[in-house]
N, CA, C and O of each residue as an XYZ file, in Angstrom:
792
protein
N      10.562     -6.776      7.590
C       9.167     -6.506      7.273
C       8.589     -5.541      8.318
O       8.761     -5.799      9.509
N       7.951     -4.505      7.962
C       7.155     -3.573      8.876
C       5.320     -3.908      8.855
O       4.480     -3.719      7.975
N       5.227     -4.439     10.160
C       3.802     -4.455      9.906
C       3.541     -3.223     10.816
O       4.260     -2.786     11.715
N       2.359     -2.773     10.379
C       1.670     -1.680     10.708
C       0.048     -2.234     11.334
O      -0.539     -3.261     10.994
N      -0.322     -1.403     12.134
C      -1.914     -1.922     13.156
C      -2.613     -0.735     13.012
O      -1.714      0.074     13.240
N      -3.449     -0.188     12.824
C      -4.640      0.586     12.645
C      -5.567     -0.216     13.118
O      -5.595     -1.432     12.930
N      -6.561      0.589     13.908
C      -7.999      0.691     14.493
C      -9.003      0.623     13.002
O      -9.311     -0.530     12.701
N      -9.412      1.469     12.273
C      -9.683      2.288     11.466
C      -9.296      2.218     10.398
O      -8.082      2.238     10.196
N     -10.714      2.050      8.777
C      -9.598      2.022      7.663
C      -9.362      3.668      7.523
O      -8.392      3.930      6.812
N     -10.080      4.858      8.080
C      -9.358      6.645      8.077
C      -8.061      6.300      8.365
O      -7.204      6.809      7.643
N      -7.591      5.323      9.522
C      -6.272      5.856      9.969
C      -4.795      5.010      8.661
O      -3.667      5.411      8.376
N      -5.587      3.772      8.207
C      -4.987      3.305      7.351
C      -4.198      4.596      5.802
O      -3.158      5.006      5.286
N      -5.444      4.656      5.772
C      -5.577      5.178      4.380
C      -4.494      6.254      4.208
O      -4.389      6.629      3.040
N      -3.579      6.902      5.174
C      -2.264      7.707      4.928
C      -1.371      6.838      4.297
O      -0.575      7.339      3.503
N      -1.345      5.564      4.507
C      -0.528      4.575      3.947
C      -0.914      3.566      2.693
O      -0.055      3.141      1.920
N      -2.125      3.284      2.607
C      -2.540      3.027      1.384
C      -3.149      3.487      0.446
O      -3.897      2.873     -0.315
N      -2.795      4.915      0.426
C      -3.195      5.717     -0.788
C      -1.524      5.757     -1.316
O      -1.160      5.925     -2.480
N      -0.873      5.607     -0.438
C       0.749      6.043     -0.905
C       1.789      5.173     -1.442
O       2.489      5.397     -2.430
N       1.816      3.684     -0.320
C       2.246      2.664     -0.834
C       1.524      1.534     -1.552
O       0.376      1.378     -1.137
N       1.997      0.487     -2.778
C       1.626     -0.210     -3.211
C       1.299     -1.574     -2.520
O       2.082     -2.507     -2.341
N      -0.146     -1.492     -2.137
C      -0.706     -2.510     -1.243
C      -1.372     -3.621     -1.993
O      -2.359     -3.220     -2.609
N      -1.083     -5.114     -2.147
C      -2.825     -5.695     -2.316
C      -3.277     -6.098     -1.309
O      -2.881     -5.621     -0.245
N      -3.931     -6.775     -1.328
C      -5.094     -7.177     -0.595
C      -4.704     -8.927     -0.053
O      -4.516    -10.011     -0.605
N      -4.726     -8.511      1.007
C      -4.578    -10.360      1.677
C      -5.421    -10.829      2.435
O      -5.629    -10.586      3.624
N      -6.106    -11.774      1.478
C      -7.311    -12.502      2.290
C      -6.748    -13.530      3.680
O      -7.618    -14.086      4.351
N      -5.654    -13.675      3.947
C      -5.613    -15.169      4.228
C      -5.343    -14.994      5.877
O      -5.034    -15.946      6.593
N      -5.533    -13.443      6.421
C      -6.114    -13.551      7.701
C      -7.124    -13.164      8.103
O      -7.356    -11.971      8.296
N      -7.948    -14.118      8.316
C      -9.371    -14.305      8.687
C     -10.127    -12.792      8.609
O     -10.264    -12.064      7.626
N     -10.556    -12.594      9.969
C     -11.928    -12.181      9.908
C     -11.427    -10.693      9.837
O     -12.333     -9.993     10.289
N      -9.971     -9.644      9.317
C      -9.463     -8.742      9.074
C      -9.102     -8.356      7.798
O      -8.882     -9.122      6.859
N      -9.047     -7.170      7.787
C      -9.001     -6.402      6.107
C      -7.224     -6.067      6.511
O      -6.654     -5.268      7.255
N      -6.859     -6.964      5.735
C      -5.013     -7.195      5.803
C      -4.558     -7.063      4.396
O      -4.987     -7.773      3.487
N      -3.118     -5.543      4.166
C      -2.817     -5.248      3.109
C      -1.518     -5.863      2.626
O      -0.908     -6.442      3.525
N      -1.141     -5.877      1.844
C       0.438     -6.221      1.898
C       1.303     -5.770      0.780
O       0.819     -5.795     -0.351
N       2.690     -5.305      0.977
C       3.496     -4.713     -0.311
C       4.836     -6.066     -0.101
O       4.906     -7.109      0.550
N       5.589     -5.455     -0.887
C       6.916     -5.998     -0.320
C       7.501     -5.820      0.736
O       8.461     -6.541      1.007
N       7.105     -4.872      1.564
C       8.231     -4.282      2.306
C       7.007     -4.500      3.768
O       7.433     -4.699      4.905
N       6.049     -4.446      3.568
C       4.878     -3.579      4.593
C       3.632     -4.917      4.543
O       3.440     -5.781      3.688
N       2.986     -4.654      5.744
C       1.670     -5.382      5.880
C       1.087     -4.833      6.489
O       1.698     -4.996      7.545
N       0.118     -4.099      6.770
C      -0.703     -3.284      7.372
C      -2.445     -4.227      7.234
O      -2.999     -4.695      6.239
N      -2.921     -4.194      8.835
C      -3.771     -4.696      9.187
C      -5.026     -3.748      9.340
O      -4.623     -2.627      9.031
N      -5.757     -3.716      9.525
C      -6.746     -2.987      9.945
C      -7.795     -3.598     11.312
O      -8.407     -4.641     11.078
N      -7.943     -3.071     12.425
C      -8.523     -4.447     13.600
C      -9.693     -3.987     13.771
O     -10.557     -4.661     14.331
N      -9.837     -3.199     13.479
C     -11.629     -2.624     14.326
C     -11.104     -1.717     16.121
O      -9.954     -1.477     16.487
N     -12.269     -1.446     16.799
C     -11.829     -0.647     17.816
C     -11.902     -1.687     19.118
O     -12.795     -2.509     19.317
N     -10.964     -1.488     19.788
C     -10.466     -1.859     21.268
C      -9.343     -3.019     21.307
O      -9.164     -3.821     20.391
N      -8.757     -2.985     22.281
C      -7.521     -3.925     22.423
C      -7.725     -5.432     22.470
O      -6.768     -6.185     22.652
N      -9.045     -5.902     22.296
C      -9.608     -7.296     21.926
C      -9.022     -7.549     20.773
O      -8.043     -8.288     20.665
N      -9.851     -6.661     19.369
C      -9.753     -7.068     18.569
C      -7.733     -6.657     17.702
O      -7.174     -7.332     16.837
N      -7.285     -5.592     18.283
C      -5.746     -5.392     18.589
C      -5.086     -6.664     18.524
O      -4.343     -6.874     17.565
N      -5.250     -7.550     19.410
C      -4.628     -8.635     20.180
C      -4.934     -9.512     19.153
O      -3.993    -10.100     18.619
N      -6.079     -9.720     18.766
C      -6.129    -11.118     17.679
C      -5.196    -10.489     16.998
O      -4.064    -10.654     17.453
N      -5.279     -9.844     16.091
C      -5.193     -9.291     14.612
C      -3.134     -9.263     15.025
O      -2.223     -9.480     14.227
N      -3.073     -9.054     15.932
C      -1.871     -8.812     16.292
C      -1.158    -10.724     15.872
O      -0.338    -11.031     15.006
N      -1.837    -11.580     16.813
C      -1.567    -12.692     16.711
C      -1.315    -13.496     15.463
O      -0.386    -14.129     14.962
N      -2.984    -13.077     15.096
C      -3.161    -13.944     13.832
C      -1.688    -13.731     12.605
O      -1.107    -14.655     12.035
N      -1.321    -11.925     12.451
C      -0.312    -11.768     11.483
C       1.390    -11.959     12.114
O       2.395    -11.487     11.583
N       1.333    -12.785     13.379
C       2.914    -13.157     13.972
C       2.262    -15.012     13.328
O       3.053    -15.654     12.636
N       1.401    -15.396     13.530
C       0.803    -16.808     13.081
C       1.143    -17.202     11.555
O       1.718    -18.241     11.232
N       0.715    -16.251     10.714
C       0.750    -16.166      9.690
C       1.475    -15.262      8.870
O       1.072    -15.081      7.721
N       2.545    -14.628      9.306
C       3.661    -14.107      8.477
C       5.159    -14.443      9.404
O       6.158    -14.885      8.837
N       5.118    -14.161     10.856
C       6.873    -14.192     11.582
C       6.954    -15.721     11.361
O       7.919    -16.280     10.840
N       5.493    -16.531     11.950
C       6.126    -18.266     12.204
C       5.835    -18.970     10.738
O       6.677    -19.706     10.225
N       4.490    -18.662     10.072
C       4.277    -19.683      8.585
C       5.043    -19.103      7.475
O       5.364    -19.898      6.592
N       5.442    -17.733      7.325
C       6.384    -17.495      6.418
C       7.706    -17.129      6.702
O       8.430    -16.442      5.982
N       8.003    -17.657      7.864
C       9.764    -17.580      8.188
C      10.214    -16.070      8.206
O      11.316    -15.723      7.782
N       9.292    -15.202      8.721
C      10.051    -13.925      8.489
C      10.627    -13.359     10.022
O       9.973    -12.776     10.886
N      11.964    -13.712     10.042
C      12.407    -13.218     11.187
C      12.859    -12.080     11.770
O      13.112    -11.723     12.921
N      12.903    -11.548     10.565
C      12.954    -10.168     11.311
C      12.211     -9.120     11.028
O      11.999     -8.918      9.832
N      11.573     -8.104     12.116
C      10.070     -7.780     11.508
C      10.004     -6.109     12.748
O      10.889     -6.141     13.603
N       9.342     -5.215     12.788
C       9.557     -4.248     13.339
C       7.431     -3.614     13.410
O       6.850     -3.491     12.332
N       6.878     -3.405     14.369
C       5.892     -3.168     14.731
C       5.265     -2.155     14.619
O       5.554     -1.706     15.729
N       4.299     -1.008     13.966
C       4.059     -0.125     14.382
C       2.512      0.314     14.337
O       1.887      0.603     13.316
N       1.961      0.304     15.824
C       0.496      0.602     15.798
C       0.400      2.353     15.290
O       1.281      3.124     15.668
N      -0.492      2.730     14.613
C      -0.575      4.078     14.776
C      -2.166      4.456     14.753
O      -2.822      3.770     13.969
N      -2.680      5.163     15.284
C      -4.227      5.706     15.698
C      -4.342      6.815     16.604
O      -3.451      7.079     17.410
N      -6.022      7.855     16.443
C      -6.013      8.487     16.949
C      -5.792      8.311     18.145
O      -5.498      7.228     18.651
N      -5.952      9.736     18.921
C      -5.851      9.243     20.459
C      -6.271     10.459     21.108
O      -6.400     11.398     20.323
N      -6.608     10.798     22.731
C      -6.784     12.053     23.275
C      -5.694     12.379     23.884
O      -4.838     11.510     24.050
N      -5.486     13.684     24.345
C      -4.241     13.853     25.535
C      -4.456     15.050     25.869
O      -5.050     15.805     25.099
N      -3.935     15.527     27.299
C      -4.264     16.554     28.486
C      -2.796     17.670     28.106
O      -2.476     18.765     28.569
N      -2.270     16.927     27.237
C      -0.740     17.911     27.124
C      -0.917     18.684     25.750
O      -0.897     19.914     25.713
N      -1.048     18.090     24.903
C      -0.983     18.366     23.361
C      -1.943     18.834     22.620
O      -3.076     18.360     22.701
N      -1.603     19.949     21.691
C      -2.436     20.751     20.875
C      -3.232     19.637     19.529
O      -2.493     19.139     18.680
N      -4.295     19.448     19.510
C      -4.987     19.068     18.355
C      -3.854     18.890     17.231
O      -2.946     19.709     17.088
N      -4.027     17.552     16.322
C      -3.250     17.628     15.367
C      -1.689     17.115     15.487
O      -1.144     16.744     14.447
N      -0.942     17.083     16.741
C       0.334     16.389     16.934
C       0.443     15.211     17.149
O      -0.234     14.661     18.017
N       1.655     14.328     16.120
C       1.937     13.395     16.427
C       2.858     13.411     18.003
O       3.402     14.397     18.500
N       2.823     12.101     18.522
C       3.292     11.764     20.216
C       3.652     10.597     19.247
O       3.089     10.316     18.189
N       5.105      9.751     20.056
C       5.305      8.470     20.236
C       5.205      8.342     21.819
O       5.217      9.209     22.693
N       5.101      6.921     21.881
C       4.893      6.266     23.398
C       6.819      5.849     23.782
O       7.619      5.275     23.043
N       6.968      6.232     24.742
C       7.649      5.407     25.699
C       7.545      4.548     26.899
O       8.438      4.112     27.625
N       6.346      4.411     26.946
C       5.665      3.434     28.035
C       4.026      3.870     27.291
O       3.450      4.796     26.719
N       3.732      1.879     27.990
C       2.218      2.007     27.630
C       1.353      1.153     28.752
O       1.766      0.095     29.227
N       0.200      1.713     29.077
C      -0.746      1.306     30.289
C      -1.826      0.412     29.918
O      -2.450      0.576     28.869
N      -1.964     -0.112     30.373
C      -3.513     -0.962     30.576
C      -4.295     -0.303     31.348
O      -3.648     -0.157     32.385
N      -5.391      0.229     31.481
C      -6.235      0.702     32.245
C      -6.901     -0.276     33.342
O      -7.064     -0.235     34.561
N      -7.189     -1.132     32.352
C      -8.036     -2.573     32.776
C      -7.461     -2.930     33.982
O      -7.953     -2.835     35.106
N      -5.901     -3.534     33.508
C      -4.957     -4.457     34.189
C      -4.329     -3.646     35.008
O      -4.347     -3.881     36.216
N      -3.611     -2.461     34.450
C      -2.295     -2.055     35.095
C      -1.362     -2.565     34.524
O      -0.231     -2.335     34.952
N      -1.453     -2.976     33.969
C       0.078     -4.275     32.937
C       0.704     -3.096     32.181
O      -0.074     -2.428     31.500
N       2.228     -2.681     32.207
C       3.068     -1.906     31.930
C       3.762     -2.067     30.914
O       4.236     -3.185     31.116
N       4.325     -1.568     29.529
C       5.038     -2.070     28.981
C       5.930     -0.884     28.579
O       5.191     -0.068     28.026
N       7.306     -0.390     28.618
C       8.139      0.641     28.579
C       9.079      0.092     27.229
O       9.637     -0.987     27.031
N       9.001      1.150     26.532
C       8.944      0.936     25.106
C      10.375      1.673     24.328
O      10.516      2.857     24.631
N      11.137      1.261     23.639
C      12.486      1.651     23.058
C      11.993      3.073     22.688
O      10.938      3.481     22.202
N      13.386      3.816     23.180
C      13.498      5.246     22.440
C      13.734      5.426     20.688
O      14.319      4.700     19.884
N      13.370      6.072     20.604
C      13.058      5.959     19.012
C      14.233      7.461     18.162
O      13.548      8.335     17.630
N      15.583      7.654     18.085
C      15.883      8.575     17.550
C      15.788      9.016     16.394
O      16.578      9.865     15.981
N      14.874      8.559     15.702
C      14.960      8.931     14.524
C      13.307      9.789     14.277
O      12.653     10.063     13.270
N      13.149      9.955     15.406
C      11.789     11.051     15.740
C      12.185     12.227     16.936
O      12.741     12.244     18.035
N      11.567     13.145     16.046
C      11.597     14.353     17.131
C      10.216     14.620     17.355
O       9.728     15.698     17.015
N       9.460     13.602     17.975
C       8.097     14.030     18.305
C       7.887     14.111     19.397
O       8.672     13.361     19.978
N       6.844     14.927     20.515
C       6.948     14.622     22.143
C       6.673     12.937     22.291
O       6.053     12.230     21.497
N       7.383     12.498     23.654
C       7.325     11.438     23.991
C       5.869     11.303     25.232
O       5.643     12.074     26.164
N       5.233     10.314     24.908
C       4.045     10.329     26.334
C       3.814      9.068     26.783
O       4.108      8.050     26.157
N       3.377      9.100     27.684
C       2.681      7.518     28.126
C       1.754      7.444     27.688
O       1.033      8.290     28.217
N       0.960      6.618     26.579
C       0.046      6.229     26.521
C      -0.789      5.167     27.365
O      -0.096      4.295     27.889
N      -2.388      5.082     27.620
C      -2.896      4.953     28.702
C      -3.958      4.367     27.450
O      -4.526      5.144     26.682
N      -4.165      2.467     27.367
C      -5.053      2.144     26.676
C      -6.386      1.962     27.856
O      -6.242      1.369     28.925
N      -7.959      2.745     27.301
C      -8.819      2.361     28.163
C      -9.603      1.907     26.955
O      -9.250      1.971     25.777
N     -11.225      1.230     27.675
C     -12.131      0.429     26.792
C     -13.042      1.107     26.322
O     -13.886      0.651     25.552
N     -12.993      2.409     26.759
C     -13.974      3.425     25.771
C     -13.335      4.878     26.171
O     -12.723      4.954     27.236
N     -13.462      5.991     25.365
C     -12.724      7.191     25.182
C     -13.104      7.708     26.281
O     -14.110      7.689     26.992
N     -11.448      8.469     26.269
C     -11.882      8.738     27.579
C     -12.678     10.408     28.074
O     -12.786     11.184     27.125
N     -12.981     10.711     28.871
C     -13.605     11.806     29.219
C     -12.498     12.861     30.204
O     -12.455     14.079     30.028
N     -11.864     12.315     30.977
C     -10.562     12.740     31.317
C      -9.536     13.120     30.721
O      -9.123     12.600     29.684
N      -9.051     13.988     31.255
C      -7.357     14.237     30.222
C      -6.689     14.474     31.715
O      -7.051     15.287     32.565
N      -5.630     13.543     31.780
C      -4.249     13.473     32.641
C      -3.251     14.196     31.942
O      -3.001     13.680     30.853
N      -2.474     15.403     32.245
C      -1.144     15.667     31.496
C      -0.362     14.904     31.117
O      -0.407     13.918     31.853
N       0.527     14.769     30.180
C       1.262     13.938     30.043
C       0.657     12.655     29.654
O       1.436     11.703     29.704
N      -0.255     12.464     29.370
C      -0.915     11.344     28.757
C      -1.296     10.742     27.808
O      -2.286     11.473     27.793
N      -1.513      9.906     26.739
C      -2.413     10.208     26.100
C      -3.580      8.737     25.938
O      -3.335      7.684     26.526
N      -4.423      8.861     25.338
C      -5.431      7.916     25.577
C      -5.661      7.323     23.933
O      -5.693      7.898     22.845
N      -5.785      6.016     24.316
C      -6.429      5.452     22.720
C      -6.411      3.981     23.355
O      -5.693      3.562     24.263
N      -7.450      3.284     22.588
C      -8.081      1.876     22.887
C      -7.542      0.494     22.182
O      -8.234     -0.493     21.930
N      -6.131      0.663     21.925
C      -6.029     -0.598     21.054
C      -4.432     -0.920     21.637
O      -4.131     -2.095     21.843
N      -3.546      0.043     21.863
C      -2.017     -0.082     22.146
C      -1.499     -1.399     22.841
O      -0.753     -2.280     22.416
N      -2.125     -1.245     24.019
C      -2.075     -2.878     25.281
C      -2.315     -3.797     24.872
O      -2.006     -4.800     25.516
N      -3.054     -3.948     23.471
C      -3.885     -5.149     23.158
C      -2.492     -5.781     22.016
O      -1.945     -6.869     22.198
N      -2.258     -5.151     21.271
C      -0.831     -5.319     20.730
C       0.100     -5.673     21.386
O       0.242     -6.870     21.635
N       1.041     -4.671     21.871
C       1.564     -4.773     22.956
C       1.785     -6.524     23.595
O       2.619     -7.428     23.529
N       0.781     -6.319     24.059
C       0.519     -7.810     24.908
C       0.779     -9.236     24.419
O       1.193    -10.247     24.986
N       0.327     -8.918     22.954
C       0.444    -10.176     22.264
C       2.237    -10.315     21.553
O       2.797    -11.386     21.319
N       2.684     -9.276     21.388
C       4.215     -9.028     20.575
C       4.713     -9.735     22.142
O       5.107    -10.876     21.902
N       4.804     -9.464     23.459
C       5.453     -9.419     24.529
C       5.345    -11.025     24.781
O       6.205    -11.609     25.442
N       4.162    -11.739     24.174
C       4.336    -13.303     24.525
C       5.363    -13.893     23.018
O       5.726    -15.064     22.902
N       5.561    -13.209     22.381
C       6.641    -13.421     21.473
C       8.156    -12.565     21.098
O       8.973    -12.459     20.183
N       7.860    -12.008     22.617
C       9.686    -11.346     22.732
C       9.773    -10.174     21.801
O      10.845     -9.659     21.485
N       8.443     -9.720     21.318
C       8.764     -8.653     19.954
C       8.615     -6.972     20.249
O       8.815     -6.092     19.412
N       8.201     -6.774     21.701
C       7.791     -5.383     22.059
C       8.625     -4.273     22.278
O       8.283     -3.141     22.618
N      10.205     -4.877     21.959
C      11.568     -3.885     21.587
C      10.971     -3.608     20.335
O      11.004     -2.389     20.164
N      10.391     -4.246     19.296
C      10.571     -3.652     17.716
C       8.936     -3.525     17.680
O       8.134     -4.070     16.923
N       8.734     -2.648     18.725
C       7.303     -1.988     18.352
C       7.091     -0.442     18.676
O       7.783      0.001     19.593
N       6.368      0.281     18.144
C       6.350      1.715     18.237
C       5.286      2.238     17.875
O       4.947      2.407     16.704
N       4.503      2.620     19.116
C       3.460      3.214     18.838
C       3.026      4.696     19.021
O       3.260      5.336     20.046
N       2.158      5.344     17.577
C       2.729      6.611     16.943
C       0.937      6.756     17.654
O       0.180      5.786     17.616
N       0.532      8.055     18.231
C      -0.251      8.346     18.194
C      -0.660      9.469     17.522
O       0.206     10.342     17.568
N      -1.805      9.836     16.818
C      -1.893     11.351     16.269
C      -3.427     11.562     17.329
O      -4.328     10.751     17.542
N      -3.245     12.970     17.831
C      -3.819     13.443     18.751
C      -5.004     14.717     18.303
O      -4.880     15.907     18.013
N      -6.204     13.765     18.421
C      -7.729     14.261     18.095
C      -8.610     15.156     19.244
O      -9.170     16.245     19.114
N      -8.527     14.437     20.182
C      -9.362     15.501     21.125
C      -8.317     15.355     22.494
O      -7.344     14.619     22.655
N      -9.066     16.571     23.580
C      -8.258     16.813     24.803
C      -9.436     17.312     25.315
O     -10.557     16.965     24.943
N      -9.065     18.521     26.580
C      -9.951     19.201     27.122
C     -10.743     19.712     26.893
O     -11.852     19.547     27.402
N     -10.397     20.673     25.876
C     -11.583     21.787     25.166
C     -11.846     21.454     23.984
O     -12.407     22.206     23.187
N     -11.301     19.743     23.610
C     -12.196     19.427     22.599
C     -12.682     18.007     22.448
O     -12.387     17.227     21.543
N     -13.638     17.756     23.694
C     -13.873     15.975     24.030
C     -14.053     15.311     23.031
O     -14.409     15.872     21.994
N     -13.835     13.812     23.088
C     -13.859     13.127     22.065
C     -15.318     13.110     21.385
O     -15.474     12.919     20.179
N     -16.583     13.375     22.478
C     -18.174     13.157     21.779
C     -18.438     14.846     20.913
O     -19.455     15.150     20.289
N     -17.147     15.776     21.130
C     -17.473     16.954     20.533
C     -16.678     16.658     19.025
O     -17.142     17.145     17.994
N     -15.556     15.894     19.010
C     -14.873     15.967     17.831
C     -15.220     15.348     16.758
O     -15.104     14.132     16.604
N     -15.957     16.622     15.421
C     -16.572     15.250     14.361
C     -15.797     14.654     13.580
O     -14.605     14.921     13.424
N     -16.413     13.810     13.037
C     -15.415     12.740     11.844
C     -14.321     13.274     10.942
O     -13.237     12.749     10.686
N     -15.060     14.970     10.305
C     -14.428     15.756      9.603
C     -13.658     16.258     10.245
O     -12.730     16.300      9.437
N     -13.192     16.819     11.355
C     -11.814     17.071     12.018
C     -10.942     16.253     11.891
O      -9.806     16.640     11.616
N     -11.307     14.479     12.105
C     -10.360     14.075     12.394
C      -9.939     13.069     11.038
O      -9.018     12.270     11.213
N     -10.573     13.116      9.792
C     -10.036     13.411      8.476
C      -9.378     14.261      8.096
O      -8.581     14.008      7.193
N      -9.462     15.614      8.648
C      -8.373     16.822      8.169
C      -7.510     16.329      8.854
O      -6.535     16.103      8.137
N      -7.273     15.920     10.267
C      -5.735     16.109     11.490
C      -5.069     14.776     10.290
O      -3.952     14.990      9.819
N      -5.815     13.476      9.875
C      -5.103     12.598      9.111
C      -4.656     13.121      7.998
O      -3.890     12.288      7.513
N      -4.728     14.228      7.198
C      -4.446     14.635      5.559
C      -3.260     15.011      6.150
O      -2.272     14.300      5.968
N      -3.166     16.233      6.979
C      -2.295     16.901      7.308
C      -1.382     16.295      8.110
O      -0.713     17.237      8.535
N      -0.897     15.169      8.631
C       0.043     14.401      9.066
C       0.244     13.519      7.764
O       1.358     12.996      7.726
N      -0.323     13.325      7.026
C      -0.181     12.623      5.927
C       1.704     12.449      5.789
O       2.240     11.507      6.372
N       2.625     13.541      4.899
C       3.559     13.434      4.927
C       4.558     13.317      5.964
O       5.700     13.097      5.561
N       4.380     13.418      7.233
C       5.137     13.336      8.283
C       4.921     11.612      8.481
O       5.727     10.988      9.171
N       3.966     11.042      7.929
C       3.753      9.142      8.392
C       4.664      9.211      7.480
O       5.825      8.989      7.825
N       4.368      9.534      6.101
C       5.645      8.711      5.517
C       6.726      8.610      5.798
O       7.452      7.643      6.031
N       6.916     10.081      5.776
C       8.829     10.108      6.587
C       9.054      9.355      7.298
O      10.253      9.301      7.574
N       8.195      8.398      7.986
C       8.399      8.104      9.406
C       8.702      6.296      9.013
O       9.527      5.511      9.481
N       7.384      6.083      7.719
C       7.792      4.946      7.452
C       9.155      4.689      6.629
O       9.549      3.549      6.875
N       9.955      5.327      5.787
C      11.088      5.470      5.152
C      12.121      5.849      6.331
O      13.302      5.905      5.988
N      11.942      6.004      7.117
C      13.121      6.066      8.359
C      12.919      4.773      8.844
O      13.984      4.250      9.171
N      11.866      4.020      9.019
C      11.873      2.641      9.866
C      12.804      1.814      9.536
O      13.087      1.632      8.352
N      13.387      1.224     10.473
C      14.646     -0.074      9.913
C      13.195     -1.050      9.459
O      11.999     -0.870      9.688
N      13.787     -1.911      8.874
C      12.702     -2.898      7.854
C      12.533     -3.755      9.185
O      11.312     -3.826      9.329
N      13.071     -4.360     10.107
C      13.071     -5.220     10.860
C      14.028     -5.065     12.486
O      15.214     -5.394     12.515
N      13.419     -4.615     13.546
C      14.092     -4.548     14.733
C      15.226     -3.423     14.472
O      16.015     -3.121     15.367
């Protein structure tokens, strides 16, 4: 089973305009989709609400429906000091801002995308570090898969909205609806390459 984590129903919607989703009421206070193959959550913004939403669907799909084998993937905008507007990044390590709490993350060959550290903080950031990139939900995941041994079969895809010369309070909504159309077919590929589970 591939569950999928979105911030955002914009960032969802590459995946449920494409795959056959319904609708699953039966985790709480989240807009949770589900196919055969896929469950995609939707959490709201910051690594609080990450972390439940993360929990609640290991609560209610890995332990109440016996599904043992299962493969992770957050994907959401993000900023970065390296990368041109519009590119997908995967993480090979991911930061807590808050904490400092580290989590170094499986190489992924079946992507040729740049690799970065992502750097979760609690509001966007205004900085750009090279080599970085920034988004508010990664750690919060992360954190919760790692008290259940699951943060080998997680992978988090960032698509990259603002940087230097284009801060996050400059970038409007409509930019970052176009950067989602236009990655559109590169998510899929990405979900049809995923092993179903670890």
């Amino acid at each position: 089973m591939i569950f999928i984590i979105t911030a955002y129903r914009a960032e969802a919607e590459p995946f449920l305009k494409t795959f056959d989703f319904d609708v699953d009421k039966s985790v709480g206070d989240f807009q949770v989709f589900r196919s055969e193959a896929m469950v995609l959550g939707i959490s709201g913004e910051g690594k609080k609400y990450s972390a439940k939403l993360t929990e609640s669907l290991i609560s209610g799909y890995v332990h109440a429906a016996g599904i043992e084998s299962s493969f992770w993937l957050n994907f959401g905008i993000a900023g970065s000091g390296s990368h041109r507007l519009g590119t997908l990044i995967y993480a090979d390590q991911v930061i807590d801002a808050e904490s400092n709490n580290l989590w170094d993350l499986s190489a992924r060959d079946f992507l040729d995308f740049p690799v970065m550290t992502v750097k979760t903080v609690t509001r966007p950031s205004r900085e750009y570090q090279e080599k970085v990139a920034y988004d508010m939900e990664a750690s919060g995941i992360l954190q919760a898969l790692s008290k259940h041994s699951l943060t080998q079969q997680a992978l988090v895809l960032k698509l990259i909205t603002d940087g230097p010369d284009y801060p996050f309070h400059r970038v409007a909504k409509s930019d970052v609806l176009e950067f989602l159309t236009a990655a559109e077919q590169k998510l899929h590929s990405i979900i049809n390459a995923l092993p179903s589970g670890g």
